[in-house]
C-alpha positions as CSV (number, residue, x, y, z in Angstrom):
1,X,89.9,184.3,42.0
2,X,90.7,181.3,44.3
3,X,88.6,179.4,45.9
4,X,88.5,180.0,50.2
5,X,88.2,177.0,51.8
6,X,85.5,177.1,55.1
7,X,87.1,174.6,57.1
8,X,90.2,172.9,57.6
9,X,90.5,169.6,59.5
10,X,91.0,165.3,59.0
11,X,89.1,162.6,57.8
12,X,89.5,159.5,60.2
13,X,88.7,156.2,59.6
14,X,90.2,153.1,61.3
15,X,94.0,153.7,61.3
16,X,93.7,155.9,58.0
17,X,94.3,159.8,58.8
18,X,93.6,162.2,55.4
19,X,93.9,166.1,56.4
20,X,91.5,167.9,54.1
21,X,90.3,171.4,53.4
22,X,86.1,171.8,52.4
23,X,85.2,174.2,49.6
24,X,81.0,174.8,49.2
25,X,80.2,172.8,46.3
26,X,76.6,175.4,45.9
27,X,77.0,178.8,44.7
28,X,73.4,180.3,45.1
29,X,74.0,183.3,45.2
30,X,76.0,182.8,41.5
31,X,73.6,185.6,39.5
32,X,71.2,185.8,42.3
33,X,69.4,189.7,42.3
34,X,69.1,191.3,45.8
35,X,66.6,193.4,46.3
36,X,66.5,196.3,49.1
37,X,63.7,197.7,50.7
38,X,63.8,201.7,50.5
39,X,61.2,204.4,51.9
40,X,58.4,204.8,49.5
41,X,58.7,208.6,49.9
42,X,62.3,209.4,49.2
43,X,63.6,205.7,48.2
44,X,66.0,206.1,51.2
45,X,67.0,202.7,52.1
46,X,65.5,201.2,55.0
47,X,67.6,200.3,58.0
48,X,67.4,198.1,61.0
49,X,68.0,198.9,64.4
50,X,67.8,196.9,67.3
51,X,65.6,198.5,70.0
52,X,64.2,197.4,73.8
53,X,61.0,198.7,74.3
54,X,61.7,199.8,78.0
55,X,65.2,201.3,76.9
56,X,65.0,202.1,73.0
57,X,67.7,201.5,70.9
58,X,70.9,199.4,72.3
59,X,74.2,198.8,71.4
60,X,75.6,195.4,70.7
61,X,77.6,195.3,73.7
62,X,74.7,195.4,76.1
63,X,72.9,192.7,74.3
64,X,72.7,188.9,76.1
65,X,71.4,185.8,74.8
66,X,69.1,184.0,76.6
67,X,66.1,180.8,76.1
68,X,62.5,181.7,76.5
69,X,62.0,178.3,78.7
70,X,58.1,180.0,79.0
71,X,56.1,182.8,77.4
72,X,58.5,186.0,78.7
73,X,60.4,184.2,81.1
74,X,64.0,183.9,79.6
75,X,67.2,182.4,81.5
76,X,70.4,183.7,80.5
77,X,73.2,181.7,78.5
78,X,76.5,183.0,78.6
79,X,78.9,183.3,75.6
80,X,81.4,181.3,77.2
81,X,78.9,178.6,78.4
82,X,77.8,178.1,74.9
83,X,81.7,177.3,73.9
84,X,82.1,175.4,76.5
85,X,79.3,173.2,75.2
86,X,80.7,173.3,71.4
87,X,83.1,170.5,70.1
88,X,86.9,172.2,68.4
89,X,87.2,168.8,67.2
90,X,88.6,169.2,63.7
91,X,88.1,166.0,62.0
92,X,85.4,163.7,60.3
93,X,85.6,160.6,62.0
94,X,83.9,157.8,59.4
95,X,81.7,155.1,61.6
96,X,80.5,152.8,58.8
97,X,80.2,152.7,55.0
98,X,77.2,151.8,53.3
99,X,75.6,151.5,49.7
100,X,74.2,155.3,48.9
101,X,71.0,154.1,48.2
102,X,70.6,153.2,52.0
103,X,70.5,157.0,53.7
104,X,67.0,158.2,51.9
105,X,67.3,162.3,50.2
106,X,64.7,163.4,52.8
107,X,68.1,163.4,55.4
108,X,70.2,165.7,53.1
109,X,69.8,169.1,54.6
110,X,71.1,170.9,51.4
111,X,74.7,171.7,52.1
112,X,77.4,170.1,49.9
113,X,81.0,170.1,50.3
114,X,84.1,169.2,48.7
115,X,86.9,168.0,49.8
116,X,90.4,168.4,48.5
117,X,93.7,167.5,50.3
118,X,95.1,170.1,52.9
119,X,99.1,169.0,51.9
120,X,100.9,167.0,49.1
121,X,101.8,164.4,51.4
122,X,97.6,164.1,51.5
123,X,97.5,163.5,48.4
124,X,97.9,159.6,47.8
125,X,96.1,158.3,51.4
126,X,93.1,160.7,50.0
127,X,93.3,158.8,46.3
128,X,93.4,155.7,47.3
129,X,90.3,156.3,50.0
130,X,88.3,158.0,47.1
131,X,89.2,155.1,44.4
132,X,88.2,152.4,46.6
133,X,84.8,153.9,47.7
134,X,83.7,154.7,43.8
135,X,84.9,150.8,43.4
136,X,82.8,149.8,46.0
137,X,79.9,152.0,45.5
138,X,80.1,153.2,49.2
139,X,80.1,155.7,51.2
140,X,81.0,157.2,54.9
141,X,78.5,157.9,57.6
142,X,80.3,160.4,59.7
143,X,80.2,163.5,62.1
144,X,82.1,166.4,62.0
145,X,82.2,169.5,64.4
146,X,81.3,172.9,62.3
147,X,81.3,176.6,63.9
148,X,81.2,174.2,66.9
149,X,78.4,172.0,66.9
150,X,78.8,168.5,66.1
151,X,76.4,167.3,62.6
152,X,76.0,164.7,60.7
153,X,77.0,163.6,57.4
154,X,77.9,161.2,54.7
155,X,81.1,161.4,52.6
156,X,80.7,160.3,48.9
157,X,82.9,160.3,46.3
158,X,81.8,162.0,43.1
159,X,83.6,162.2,40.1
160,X,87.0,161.1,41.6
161,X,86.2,164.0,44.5
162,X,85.4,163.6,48.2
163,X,82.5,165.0,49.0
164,X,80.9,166.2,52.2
165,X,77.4,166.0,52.3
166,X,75.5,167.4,55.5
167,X,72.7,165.6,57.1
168,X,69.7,165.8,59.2
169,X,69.7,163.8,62.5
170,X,66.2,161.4,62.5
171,X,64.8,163.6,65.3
172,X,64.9,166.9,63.0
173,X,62.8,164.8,60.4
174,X,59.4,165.1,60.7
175,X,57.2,161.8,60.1
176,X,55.1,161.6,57.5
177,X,52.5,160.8,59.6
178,X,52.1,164.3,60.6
179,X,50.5,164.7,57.3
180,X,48.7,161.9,56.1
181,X,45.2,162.7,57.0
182,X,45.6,165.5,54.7
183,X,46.7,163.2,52.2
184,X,43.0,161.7,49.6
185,X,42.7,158.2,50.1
186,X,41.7,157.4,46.5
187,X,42.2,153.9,44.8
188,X,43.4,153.9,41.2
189,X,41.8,152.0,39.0
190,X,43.6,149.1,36.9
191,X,43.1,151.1,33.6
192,X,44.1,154.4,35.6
193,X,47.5,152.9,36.4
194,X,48.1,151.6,33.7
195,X,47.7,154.5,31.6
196,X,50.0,156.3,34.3
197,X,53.2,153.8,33.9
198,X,52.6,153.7,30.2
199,X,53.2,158.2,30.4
200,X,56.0,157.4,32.9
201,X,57.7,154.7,30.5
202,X,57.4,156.8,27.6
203,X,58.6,160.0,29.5
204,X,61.7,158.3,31.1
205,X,65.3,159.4,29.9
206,X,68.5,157.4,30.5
207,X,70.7,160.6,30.4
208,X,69.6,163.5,32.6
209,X,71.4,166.5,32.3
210,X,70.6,169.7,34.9
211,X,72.6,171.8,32.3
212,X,69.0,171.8,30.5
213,X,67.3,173.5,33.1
214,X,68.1,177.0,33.8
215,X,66.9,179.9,36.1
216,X,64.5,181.8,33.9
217,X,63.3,184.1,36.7
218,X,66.6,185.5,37.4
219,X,67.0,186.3,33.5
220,X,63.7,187.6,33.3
221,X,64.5,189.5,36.3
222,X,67.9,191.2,35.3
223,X,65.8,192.4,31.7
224,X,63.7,194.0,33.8
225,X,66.0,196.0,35.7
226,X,68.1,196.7,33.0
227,X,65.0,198.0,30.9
228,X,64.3,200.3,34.0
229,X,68.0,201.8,34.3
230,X,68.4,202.5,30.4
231,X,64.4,203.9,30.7
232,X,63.2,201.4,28.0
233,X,59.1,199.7,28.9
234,X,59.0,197.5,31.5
235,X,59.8,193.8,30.4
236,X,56.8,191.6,30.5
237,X,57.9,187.9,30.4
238,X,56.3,185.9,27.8
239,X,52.2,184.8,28.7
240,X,51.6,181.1,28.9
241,X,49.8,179.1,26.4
242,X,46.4,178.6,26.9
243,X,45.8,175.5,29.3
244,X,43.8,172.4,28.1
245,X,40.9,172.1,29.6
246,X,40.7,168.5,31.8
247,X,37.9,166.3,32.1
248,X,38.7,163.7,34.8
249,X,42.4,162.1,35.2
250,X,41.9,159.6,32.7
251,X,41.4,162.1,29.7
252,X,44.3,163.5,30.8
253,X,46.3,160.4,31.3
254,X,45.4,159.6,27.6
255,X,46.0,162.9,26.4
256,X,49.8,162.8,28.2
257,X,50.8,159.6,26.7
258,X,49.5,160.8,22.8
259,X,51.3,163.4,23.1
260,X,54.3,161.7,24.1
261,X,53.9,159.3,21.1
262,X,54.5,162.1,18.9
263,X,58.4,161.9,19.7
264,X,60.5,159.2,17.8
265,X,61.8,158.8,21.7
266,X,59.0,157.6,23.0
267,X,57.6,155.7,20.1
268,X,60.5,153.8,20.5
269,X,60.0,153.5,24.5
270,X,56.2,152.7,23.6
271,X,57.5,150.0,21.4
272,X,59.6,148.6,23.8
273,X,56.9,148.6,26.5
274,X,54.6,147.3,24.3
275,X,57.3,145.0,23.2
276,X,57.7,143.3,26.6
277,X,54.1,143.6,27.7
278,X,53.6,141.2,24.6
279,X,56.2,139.2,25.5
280,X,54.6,138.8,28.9
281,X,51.5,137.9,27.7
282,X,53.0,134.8,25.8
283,X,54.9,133.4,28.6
284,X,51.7,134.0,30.4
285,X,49.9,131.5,27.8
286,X,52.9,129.4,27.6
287,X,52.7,128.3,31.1
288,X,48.7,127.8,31.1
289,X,49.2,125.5,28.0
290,X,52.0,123.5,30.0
291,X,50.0,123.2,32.9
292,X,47.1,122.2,31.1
């Protein structure tokens, strides 16, 4: 089946013009079980209605919307005053490029597009733009106008494909600050930290591939409704081993990185750390005995 693009429009920047079409890079609900609520009694499903409680049930045409500006005091907004406030601009107009490291992940508000060229004649203004980003390790700080309000975003290029990746705007961030005093205030020690960065070193891979993690509750989920349709006992997933009992942090620091020694992987990153700790050490002593 082909893909349906959600929204059609231009990418701008300086003189350059690149009309594109977006296609949702997520597919959540790929394999995703729905559940339903029904009526305990007769497993009828349950339905919604939209009532007043001075009128009953209403129809949609004699609903309004309307901001609660205080507790039950409401002033209406009109349909065509809200579109009158929207933007029908159809184009992502790039302000600046920078290095993708700059815009911190706690911006990204989890929707991912691509981007793809609209036309043919699209196609070489939109290669060139995506060639020389990757070259450049850069990408676009932009807005865009969707279902008519105007958001922010960055355009990346991943893979040789644009991509459009929505943001939050600083105000809808909230500050950490809002929860530090919930936050313990404990120092680590020297040895703690140490112990720490060795488990980290030793647990670090250069090649990390999301293809190894997969969604074991929706698996675990389908057996079990399968089992119920062909009558078979309800599937129990497997029980956890039995946890470890932990002393204080530092048994279980040194616990973690034994454990990781076990793996030719990390004794070869615990040889290299200890490798370059050593050779730390000697340059250390090297430049006491040419000072002294």
């Amino acid at each position: 089946m082909a893909l349906r693009s959600m929204w059609k429009g231009f990418i701008h920047f300086s003189l350059v013009t690149v009309p594109v079409e977006a296609f949702t890079a997520a597919q959540p609900d790929e394999g995703e079980i729905h559940l339903n609520q029904l009526h305990d009694k007769c497993h009828s499903r349950i339905r919604y209605k939209k009532t007043c409680p001075i009128h009953g049930e209403v129809s949609n045409d004699e609903i309004v919307t309307g901001y609660e500006y205080e507790k039950d005091h409401y002033v209406i907004i009109n349909r065509d005053e809200v579109e009158r406030a929207q933007s029908d601009d159809h184009s992502i107009t790039i302000d600046t490029f920078v290095s993708p490291d700059r815009i911190d992940p706690i911006y990204y508000d989890g929707r991912i597009y691509y981007l793809v060229p609209e036309i043919p004649a699209a196609n070489q203004s939109y290669s060139v733009l995506c060639q020389a980003m990757e070259k450049l390790d850069r990408c676009g700080v932009a807005t865009v106008s969707l279902r008519g309000k105007e958001q922010l975003l960055m355009v990346r290029p991943i893979d040789g494909v644009l991509t459009m990746i929505m943001l939050h705007y600083q105000s809808q961030i909230r500050s950490p600050k809002a929860v530090r005093d919930d936050v313990p205030r404990a120092k680590a020690s020297a040895q703690e930290l140490r112990l720490a960065q060795q488990l980290i070193e030793a647990s670090t891979t250069e090649k990390f591939d999301f293809a190894h993690y997969e969604d074991r509750f929706t698996d675990r989920l389908k057996a079990l409704i399968q089992s119920k349709i062909e009558g078979k006992e309800v599937f129990e997933p497997p029980q956890a081993d039995e946890d470890i009992p932990i002393i204080n942090l530092m048994d279980a620091l040194r616990k973690s990185v034994q454990k990781t020694k076990q793996s030719p992987k990390a004794k070869q990153a615990h040889k290299a750390l200890t490798s370059r700790l050593s050779r730390g050490g000697d340059s250390h002593r090297h430049r006491r005995r040419k000072t002294s």
